[in-house]
N, C-alpha and C positions, 0 to 999 in steps of 0.2 A: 504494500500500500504506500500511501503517497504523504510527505511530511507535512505538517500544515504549513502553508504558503505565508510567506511576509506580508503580502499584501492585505492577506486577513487575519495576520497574527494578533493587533490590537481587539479587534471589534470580536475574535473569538475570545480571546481571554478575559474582555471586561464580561461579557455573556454566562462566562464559567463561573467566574466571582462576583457577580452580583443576583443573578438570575434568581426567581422564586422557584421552589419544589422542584428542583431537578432533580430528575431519576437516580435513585441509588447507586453512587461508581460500584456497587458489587453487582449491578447488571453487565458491566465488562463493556463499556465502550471507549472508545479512546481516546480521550481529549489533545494529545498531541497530534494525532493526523489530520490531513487534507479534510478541512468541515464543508459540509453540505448540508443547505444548498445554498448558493449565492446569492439567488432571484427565487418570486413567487411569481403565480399570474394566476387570477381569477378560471378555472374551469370548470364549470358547473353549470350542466344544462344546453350541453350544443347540440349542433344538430349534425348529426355524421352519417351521408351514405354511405351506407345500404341500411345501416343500423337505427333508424331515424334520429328524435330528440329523447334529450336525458342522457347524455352520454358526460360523462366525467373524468377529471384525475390527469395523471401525468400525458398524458393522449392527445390531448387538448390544452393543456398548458405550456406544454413543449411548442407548439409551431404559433400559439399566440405568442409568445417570446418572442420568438423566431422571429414572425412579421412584426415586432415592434422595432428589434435591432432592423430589418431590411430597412425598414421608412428609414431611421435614423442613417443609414447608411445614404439614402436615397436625398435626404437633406443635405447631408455632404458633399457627395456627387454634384446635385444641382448647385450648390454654393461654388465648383470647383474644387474640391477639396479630394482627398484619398478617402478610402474606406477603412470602417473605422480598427479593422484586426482584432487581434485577443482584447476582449473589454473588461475582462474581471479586474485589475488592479485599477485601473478605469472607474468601473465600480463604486468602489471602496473610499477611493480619493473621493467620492461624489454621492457619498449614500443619502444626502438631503436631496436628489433629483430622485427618489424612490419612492413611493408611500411605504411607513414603516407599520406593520403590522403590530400592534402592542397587546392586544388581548385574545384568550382564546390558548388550546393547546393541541397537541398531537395525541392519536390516540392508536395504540399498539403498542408494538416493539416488545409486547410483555411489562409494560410500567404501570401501575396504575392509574394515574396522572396524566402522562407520554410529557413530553417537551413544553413548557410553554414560551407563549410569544411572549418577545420583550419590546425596548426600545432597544434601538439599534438591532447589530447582526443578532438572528435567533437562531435556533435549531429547526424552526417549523418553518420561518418563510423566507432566511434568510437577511440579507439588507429590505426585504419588502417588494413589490410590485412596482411595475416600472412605470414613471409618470414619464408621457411624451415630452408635453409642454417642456415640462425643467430638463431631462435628457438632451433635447433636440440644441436648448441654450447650450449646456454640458460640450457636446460635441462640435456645433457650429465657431467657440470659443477656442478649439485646439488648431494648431496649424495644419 
């Protein structure tokens, strides 16, 4: 596996050390490694051929993602700009262009509880869902 990354070494460890009801460390997770996830995105309730509406979860949250960075890439573009490459440190430096998810928790993994959301980076949605609007400033700002 993979080491936790610089770029999110602060925002995981202030999560680790402040966070409410975190799961027992005797559930065996790792808090040194590569944390997930970096981004969330609302998926609940699309509508996906062949399978109609109602459909959920990472399926659906993955390629909303997805086309939020294209636009942002596509702001770029139109400005003259390059595309924008690996974004996670990107990111981090910029977690106020996010909405941060503060309430609410995860639920599995065998915890009673699961993960909950905080401020800033969480276990559940990450740095938060990506707002266009402040993003697009984010990127149009870089050379």
């Amino acid at each position: 596996y993979w080491p936790l990354q610089p770029w999110q070494e602060g925002a995981v460890k202030r999560y680790l050390a402040a966070a409410p009801r975190l799961p027992p460390a005797s559930k065996g997770y790792n808090v040194s490694g590569r944390a997930y996830p970096d981004i969330a995105a609302q998926a609940t309730n699309f509508c996906v051929e062949p399978f109609g509406c109602g459909v959920s979860g990472t399926s659906c949250a993955s390629p909303t993602a997805a086309g939020i960075f294209a636009l942002l890439n596509d702001v770029r573009l139109s400005a003259g700009k390059g595309t924008l490459g690996f974004v996670n440190p990107l990111l981090y430096q910029n977690a106020a262009a996010l909405n941060d998810v503060t309430t609410g928790a995860s639920r599995g993994c065998l915890f009673e509880s699961g993960w909950p959301a905080a401020a800033g980076w969480d276990a559940v949605t990450g740095l938060g869902t990506p707002n266009f609007d402040r993003l697009a400033k984010v990127v149009l700002a870089l050379p």
